[in-house]
C-alpha positions as CSV (number, residue, x, y, z in Angstrom):
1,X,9.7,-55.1,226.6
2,X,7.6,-52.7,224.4
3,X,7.4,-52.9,221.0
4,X,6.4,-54.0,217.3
5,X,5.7,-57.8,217.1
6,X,4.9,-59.9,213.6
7,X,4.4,-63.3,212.5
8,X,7.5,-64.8,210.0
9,X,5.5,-66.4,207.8
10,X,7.7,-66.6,204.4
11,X,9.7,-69.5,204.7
12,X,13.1,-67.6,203.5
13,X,12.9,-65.7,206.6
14,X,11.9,-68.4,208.9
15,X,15.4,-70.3,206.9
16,X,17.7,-67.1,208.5
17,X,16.4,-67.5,212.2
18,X,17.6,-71.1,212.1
19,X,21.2,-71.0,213.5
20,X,20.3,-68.3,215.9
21,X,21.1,-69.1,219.7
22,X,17.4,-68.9,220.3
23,X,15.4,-71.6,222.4
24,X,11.7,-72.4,223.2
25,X,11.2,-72.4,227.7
26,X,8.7,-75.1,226.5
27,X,9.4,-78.3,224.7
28,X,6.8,-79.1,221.9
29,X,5.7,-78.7,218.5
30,X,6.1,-74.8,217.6
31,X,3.6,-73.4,214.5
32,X,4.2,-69.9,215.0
33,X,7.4,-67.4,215.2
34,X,7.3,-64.4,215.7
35,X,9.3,-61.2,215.2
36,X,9.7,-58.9,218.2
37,X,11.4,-55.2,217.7
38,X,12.0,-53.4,221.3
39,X,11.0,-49.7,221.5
40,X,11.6,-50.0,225.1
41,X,12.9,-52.5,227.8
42,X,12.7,-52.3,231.5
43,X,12.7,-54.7,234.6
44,X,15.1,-56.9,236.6
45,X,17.9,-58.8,235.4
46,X,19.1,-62.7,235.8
47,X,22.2,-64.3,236.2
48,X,22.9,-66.7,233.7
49,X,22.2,-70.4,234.9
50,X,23.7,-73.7,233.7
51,X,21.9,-75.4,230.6
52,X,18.6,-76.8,231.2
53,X,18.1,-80.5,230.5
54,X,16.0,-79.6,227.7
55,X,18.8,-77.5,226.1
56,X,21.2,-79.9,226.8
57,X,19.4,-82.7,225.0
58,X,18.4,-80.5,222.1
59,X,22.6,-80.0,221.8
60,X,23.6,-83.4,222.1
61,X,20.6,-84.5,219.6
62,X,22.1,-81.8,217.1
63,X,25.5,-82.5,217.5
């Protein structure tokens, strides 16, 4: 992907990400998020796979 990136730094903005379906590959404390706009995007796709432990813990924690 090719594109415009920038940091959310004012907190009403970083409010309206919260109930998107969006999850880190890397469990930890997270200081930064970022916005990215695509101009372009290329390469291979995946098949979808069944929920990561990670995920599935995150779910059942916010459940």
């Amino acid at each position: 992907m090719k594109g415009q990136a920038s940091t959310i730094n004012q907190t009403p903005e970083l409010m309206r990400t919260v109930h998107l379906p969006l999850h880190p590959w890397e469990a930890g404390r997270k200081d930064r998020y970022m916005r990215l706009v695509p101009e372009t995007i290329s390469g291979r796709s995946f098949a979808p796979v069944p929920t990561s432990p990670y995920l599935q813990a995150v779910e059942a924690h916010d459940e």
